[in-house]
TIVEX-510035 format. One record per atom (N, C-alpha, C): x, y, z. Coordinates in steps of 0.2 Angstrom, whole numbers, plus 2048, in hexadecimal, padded with zeros to 3 digits. Each point is the difference from the previous one (the first is absolute). Layout:
! TIVEX-510035
XYZ/...
! end
This chain:
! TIVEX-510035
2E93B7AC2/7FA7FD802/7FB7FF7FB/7FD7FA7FF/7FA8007F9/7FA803802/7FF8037F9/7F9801803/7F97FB804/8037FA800/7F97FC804/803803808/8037FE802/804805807/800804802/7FF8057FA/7FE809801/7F8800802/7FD7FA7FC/7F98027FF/7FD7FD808/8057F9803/7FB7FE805/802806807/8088037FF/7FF802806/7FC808800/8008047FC/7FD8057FE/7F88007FF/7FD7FB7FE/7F98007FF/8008017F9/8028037FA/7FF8037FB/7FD7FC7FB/7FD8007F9/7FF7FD7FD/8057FF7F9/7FF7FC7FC/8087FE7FB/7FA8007FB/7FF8067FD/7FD8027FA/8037FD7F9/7FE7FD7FC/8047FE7F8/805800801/8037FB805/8097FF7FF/804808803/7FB805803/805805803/7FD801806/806802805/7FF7FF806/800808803/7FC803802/7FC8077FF/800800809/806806803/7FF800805/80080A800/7FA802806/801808800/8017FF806/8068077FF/802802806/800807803/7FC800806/7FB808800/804803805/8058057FC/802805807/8018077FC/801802806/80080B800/8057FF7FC/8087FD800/8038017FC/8008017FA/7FB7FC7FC/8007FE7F9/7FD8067FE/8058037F9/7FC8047FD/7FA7FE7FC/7FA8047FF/7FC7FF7FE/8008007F8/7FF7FB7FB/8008007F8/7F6801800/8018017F8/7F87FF7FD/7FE7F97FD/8047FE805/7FE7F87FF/7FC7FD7FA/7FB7FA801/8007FA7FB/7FA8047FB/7FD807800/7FC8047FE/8048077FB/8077FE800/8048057FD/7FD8007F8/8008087FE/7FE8007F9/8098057FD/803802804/8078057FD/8047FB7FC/8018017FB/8057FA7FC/8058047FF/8087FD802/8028047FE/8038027F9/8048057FF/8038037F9/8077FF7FE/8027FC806/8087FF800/8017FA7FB/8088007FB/7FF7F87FF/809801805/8017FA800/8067FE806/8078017FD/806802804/8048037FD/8057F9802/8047FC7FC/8037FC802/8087FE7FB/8047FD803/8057FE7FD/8007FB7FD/8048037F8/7FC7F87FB/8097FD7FE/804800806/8077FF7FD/7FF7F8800/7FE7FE803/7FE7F6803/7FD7FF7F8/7FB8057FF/7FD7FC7FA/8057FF7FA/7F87FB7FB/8067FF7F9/7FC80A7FB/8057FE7FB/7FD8077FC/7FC7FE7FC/7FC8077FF/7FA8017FD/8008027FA/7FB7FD7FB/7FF8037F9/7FB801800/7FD8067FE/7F98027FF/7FF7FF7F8/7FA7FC7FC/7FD8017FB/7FB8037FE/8018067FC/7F9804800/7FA7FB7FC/7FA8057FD/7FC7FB7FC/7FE8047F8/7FC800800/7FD8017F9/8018077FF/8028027FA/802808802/804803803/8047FD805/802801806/807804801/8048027F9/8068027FE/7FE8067FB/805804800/8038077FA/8027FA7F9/7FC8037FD/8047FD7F9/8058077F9/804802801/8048057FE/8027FD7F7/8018047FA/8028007FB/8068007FD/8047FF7FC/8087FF7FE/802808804/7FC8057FB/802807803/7FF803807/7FE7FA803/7FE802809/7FB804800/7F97FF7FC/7FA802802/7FD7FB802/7FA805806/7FF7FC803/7F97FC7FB/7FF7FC7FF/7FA7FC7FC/7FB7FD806/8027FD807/7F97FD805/803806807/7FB801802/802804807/7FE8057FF/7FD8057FC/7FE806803/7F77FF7FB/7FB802804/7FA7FD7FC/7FC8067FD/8018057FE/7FC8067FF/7FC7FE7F8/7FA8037FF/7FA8007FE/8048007F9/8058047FD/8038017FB/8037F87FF/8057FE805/8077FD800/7FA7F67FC/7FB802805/7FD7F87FD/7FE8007FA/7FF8067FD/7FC8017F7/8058017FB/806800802/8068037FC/8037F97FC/7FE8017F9/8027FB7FD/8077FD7FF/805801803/8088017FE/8017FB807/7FF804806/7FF7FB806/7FD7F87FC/7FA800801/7FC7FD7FF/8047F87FC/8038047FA/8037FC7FD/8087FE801/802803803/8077FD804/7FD7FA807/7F8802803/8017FC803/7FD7F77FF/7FC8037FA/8007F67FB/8057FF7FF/8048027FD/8047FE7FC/80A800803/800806803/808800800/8037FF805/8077FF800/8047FC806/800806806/7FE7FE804/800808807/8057FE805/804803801/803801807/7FE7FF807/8007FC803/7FB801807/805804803/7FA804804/803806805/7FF7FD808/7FD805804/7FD7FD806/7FA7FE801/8017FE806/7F87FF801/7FB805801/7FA7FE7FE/7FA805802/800800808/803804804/7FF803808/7F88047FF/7FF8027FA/7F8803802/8018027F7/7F78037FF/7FF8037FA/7FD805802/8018057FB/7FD8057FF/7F98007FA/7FA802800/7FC7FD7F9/7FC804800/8028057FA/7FB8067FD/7FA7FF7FC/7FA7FF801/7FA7FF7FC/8028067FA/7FF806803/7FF8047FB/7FF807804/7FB8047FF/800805805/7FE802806/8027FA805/7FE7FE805/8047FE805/8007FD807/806803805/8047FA7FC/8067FE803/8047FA7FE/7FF7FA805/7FE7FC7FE/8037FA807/8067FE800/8017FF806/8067FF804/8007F9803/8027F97FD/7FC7FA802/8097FD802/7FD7FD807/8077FE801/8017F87FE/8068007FF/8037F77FE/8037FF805/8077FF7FD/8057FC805/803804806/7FF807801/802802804/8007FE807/7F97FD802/7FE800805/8047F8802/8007FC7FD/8057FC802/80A800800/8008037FD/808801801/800806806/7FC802801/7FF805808/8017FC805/7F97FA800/8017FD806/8067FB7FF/8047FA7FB/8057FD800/806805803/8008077FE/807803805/7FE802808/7F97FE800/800800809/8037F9802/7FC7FB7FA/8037FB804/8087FD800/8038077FF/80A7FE801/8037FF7F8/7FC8017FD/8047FD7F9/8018087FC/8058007FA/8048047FF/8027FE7F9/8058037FE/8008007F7/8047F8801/805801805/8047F8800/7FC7FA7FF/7FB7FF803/7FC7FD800/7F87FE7FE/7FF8067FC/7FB8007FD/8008027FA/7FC7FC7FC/8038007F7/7F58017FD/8038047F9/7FA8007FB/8007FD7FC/7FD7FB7FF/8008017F9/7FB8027FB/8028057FB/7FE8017FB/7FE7FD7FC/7FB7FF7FA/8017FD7F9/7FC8027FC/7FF7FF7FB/7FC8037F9/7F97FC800/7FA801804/7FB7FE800/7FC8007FB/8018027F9/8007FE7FB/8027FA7FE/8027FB802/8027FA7FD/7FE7FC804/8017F87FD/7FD7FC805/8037FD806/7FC7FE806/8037FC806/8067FC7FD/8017FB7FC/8077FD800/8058047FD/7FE8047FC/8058057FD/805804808/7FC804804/7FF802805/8047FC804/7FC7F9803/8067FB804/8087FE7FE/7FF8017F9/8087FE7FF/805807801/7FC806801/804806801/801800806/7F97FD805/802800809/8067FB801/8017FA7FC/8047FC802/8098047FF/8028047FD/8048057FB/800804808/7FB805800/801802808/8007FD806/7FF7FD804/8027FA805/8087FF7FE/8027FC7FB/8067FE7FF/802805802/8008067FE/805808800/7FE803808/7FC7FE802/7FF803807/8037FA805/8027FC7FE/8027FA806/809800800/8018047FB/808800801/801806805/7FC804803/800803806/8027FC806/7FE7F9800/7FE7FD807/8037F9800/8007FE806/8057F9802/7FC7F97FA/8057FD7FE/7FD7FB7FD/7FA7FD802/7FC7FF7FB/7F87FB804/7FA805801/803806802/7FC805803/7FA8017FB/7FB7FE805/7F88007FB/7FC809803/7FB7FF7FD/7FB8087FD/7FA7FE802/7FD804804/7F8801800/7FD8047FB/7FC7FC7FD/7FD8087FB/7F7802804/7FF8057FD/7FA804800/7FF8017FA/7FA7FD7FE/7FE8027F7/7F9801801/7FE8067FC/7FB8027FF/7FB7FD7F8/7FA7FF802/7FD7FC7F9/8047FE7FA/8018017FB/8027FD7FB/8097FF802/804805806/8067FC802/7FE7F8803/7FB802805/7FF7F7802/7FF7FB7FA/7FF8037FA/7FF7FA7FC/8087FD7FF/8048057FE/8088037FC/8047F9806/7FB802807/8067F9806/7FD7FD7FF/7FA7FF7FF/7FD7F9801/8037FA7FA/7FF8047FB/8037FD7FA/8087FE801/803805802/8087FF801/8037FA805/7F9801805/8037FA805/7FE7FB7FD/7FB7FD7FC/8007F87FE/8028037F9/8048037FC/8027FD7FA/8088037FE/801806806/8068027FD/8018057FC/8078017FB/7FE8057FE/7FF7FC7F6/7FB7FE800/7FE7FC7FA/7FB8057FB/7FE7FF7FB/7FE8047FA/7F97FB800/7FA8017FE/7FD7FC7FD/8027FA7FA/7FF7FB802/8037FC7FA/7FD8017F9/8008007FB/7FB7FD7FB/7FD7FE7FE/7F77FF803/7FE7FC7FE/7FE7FB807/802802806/8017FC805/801802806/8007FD806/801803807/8087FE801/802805805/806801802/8017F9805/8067FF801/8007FC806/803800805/7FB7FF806/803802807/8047FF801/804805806/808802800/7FE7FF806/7FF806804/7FE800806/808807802/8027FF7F9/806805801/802806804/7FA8047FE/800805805/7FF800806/7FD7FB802/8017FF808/807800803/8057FF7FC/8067FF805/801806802/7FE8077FE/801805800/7FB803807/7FC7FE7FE/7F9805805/8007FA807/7FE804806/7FD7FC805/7F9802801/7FE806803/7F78017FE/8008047FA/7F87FF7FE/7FF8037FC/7FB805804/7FC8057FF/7FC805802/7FA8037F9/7FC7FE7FF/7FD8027F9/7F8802803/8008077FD/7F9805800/7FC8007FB/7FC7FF802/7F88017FB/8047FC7F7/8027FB802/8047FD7F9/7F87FB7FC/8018027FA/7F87FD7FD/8057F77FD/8007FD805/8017FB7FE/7FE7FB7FB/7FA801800/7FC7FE7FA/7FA8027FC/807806802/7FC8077F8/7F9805805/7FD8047FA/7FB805802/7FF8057FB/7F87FF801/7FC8027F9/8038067FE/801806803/8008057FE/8068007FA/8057FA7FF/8038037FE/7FE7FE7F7/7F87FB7FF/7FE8017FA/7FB8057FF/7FE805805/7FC8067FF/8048067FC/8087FE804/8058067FF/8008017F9/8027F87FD/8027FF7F9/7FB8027FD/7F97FF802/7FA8037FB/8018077FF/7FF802806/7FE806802/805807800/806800801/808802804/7FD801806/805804803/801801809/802805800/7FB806805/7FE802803/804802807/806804802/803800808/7FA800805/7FD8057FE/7FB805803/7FA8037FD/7FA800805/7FA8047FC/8028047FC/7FF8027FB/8008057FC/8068007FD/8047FD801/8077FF7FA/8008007F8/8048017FE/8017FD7F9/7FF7F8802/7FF7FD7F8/8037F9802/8057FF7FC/8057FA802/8057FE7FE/7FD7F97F8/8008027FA/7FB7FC7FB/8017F7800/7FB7FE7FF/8027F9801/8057FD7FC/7FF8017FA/8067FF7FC/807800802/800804804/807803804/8027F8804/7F97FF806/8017F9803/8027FB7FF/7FD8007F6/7FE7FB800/8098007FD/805802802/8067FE7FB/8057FE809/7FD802803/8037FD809/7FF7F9802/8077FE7FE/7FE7F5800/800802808/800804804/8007FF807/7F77FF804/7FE8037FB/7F87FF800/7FD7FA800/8037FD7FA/7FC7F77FF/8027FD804/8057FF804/8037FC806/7FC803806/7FA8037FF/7FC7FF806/7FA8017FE/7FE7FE7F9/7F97FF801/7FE7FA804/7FB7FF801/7FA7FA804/8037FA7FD/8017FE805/8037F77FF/7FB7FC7FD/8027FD7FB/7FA7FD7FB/7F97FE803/8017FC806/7FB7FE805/7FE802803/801807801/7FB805805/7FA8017FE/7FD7FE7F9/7FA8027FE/7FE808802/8058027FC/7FF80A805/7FA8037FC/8017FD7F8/7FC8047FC/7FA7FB7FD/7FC7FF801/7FA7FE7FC/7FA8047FC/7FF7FA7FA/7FC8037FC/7F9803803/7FD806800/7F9801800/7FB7FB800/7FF7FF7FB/7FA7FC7FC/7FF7F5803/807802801/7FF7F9802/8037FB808/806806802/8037FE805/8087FC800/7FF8007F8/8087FB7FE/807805801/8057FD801/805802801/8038027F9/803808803/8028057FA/8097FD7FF/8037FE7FB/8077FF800/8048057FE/800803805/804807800/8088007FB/8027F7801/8078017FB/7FF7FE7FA/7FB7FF7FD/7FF7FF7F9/7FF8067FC/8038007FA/8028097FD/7F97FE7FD/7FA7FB7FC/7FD7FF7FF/7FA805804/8017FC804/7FA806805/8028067FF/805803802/8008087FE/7FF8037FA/8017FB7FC/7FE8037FA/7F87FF7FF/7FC7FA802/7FA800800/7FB805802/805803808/7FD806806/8008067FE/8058007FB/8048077FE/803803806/8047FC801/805804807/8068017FF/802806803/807802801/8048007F9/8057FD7FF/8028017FA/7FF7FC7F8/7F97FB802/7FE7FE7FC/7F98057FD/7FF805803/7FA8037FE/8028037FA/7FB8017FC/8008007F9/802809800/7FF802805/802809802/8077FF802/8027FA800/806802802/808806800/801804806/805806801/8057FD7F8/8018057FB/8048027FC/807801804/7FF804804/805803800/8087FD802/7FF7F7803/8017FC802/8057FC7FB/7FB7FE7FC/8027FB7FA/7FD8037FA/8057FF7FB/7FF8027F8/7F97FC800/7FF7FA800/7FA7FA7FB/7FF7FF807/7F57FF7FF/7FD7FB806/8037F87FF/8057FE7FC/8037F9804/8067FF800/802805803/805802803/7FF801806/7FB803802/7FE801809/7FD7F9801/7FC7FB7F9/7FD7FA804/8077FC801/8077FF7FD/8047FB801/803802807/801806801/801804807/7FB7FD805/7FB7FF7FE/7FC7FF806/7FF7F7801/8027FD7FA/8007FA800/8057FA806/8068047FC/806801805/7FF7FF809/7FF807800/7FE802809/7FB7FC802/7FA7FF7FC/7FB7F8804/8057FB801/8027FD7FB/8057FA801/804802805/8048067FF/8047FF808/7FD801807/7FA8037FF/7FB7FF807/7FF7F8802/7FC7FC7FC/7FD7FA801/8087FD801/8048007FC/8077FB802/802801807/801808802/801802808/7FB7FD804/7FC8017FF/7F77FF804/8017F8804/8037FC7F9/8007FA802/8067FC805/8068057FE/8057FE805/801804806/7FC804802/800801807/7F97FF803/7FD7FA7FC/7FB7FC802/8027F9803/8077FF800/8017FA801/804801808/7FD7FC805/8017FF808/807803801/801805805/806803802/8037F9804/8057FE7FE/8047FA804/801806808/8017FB807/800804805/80A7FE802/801805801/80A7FE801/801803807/8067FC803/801801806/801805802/801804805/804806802/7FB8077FC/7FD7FF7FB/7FB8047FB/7F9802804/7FE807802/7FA803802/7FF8047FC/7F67FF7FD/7FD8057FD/7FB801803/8008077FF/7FA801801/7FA8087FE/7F97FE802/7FD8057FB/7FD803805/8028087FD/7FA806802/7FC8007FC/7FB802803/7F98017FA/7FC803803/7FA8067FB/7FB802800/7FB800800/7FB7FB807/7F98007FD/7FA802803/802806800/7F9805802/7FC8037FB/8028027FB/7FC8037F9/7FD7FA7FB/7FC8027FE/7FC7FC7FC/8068007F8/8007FA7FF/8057FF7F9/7FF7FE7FA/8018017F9/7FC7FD7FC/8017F7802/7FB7FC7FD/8017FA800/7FE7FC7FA/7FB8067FE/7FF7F97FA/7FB8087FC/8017FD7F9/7FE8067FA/7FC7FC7FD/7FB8047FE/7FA7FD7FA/8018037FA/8017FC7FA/8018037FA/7FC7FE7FB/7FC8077FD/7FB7FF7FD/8037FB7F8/7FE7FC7FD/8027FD7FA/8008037FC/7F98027FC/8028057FC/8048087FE/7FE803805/8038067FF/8097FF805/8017FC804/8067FE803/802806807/7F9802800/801804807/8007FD806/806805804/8017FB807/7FD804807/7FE7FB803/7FC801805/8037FE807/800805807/8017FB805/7FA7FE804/8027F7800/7F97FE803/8007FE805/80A7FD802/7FC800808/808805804/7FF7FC806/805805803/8017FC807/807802803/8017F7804/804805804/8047FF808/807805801/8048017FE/803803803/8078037FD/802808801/8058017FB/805804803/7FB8087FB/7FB7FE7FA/7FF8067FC/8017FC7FB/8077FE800/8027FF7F8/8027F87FF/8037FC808/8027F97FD/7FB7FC805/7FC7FD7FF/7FD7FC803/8057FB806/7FB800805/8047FC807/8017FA7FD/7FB7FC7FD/8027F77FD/8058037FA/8028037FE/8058007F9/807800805/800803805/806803803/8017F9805/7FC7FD802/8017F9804/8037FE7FB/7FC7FD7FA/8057FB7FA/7FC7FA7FF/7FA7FF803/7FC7FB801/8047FA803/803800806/8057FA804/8067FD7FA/8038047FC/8057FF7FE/806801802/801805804/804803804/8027FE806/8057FE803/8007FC805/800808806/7FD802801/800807805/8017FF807/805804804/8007FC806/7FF807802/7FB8057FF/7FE805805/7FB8047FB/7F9801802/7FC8057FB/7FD806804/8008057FE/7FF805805/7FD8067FB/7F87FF804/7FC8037FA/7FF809805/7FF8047FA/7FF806804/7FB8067FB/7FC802803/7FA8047FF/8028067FB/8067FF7FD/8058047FA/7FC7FE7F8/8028077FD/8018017FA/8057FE7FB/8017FE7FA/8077FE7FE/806802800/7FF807800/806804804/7FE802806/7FD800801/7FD80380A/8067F9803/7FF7FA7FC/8057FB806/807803805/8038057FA/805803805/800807805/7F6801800/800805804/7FD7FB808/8007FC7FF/7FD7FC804/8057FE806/801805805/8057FF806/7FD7F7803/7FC7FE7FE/8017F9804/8047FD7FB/7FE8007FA/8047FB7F9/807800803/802807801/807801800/8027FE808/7FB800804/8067FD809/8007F97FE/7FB7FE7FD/8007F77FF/8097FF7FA/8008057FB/8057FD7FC/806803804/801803805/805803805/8027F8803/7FA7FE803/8007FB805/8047F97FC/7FD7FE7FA/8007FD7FC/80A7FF7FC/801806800/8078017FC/8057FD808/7FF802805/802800806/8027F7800/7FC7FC800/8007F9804/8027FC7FA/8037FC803/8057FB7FD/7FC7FA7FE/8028007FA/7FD7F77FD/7FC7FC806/8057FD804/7FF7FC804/7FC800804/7FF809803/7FC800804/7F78017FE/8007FD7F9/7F98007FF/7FD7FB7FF/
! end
């Protein structure tokens, strides 16, 4: 029966396209109706045999980094372990082993309690309510020291090795965490390609034959200041921590593939308003920043131009990145992305830098996640998105967030077609 039929024999009204009928009897149990504040705590327990499998990619940090000898060098953070020069300089410089993922950290300030900050835990918790299991649910690991294409061509290496599990054709959902969202996003329009020389890579679209959605958190699609603070400044886990030396940063080509896309205007001069060109080594040596500062960390590099060819380098492969995941995600059939993101915390958005002395300032502050601004993580409409789902989350709070996770339950559940 249609609702105009319900409505003439009933009397009822047809409110915004729904047809609202109460029916008042002694039967009916009594709810806390449309005044309800209980939300609940459950996430849904379901069978994920129908779906396709899932690859989780962590983000920044986001893995063990182990030594030839099997020490551990990333993953345990005590006040000593960040100052220890031997660490320190296995992690500029030497080949490491990836271990697992960061499920959480431990991080010892010094003579004070430890925090206990959780990471991936809480998402691989909820994925095994939703049905899913080693068969079907994959990690991937990688050296977050290195750069996003370095990185996609090691995911294209895992995929191949995870699909000989499954019937030919069989495609993978992923979940990627900040800088993982860059590793897919990259991989689906270019494959598994190297930066050219001097040039942009050419569209493939390769890695699409592989993936059907994609899912990407709090991803700085087009970059985010903190991570020119870090290189001035280092970084900090926690109040009170040691810090990890900038010099250290500054040898992480993982880093430059997310500064502020040349166009964001993140950084402007004090004195006048003009835009700071954050990939110009020139500037940094003008500002005295990071590993062009005339102080520059010893410990790092024998000669200051040695740390400046180092830094020269890593600009060039920022700007060269910057500019090829600046150009329009082509949109492919059967292909769904889509973004979670954080915009409830005030975010840096834009730094004022003094000229002279090259101090940097936050001057304004826009939403977002804490760390990646909401418009960085949209992509300014170059991403053909077919679902955005913003939530009141921190950049790691996304996975504490029991709605982010019934939407990505719902989400993994429905078939192409049906959306």
């Amino acid at each position: 029966m249609t609702g105009a039929r319900l409505r003439h024999l009933f009397n009822i009204p047809l409110i915004g396209g729904i047809l609202i009928i109460m029916i008042i009897s002694g039967c009916v149990k009594h709810t806390e109706g449309y005044q309800s504040v209980k939300l609940s705590s459950e996430i849904p327990t379901n069978d994920s045999s129908a779906k396709n499998p899932v690859i989780i990619i962590h983000g920044l940090f986001g893995a063990e980094l182990f030594s030839a000898d099997n020490e551990n060098i990333w993953g345990k953070f005590s006040y000593q372990r960040i100052l220890d020069k031997k660490i320190l300089l296995q992690l500029a410089f030497s080949p490491l082993r990836v271990g697992s993922i960061m499920m959480h950290a431990e991080i010892a300030p010094g003579n004070v309690p430890v925090y206990r900050l959780k990471n991936y835990s809480l998402l691989l918790n909820a994925l095994k309510k939703f049905g899913y299991s080693e068969k079907n649910l994959f990690i991937f690991a990688y050296d977050w020291r290195q750069s996003v294409p370095e990185n996609a061509i090691e995911f294209h290496k895992f995929i191949l090795e995870k699909s000989k599990y499954f019937p030919a054709g069989q495609k993978f959902d992923i979940i990627a965490h900040s800088m993982g969202g860059l590793i897919s996003r990259y991989y689906l329009q270019y494959g598994p390609q190297q930066l050219p020389a001097g040039g942009l890579p050419a569209l493939s679209n390769e890695g699409s034959d592989h993936v059907e959605k994609l899912f990407v958190f709090g991803t700085p699609n087009c970059g985010y200041a903190d991570t020119v603070l870090e290189l001035c400044n280092g970084l900090a886990f926690v109040q009170g921590s040691a810090k990890y030396r900038p010099a250290l940063l500054g040898t992480f080509k993982s880093y430059f593939c997310m500064l502020p896309h040349p166009g964001a205007n993140a950084f402007i001069y004090s004195d006048d308003g003009s835009s700071v060109d954050i990939y110009d080594i020139e500037t940094w040596k003008k500002l005295n920043w990071g590993l062009a500062s005339a102080k520059s960390d010893t410990l790092f590099f024998r000669t200051h131009n040695d740390a400046l060819k180092c830094l020269a380098k890593n600009l060039s492969l920022g700007r060269q990145f910057a500019n090829a995941m600046h150009k329009p995600m082509p949109r492919k059939k059967n292909l769904k992305l889509y973004l979670f993101a954080g915009n409830a915390f005030d975010t840096v958005s834009q730094c004022s830098v003094n000229r002279k002395t090259g101090k940097i300032t936050a001057a304004k502050y826009a939403p977002g996640d804490g760390k990646i601004l909401f418009k960085s993580a949209f992509g300014h409409a170059l991403i053909p998105w077919d679902g955005i789902y913003l939530f009141g989350a921190s950049h790691m709070g996304l996975f504490i967030s029991n709605e982010a996770l019934r939407n990505l339950d719902f989400l993994l559940q429905k078939e192409p077609d049906d959306e």
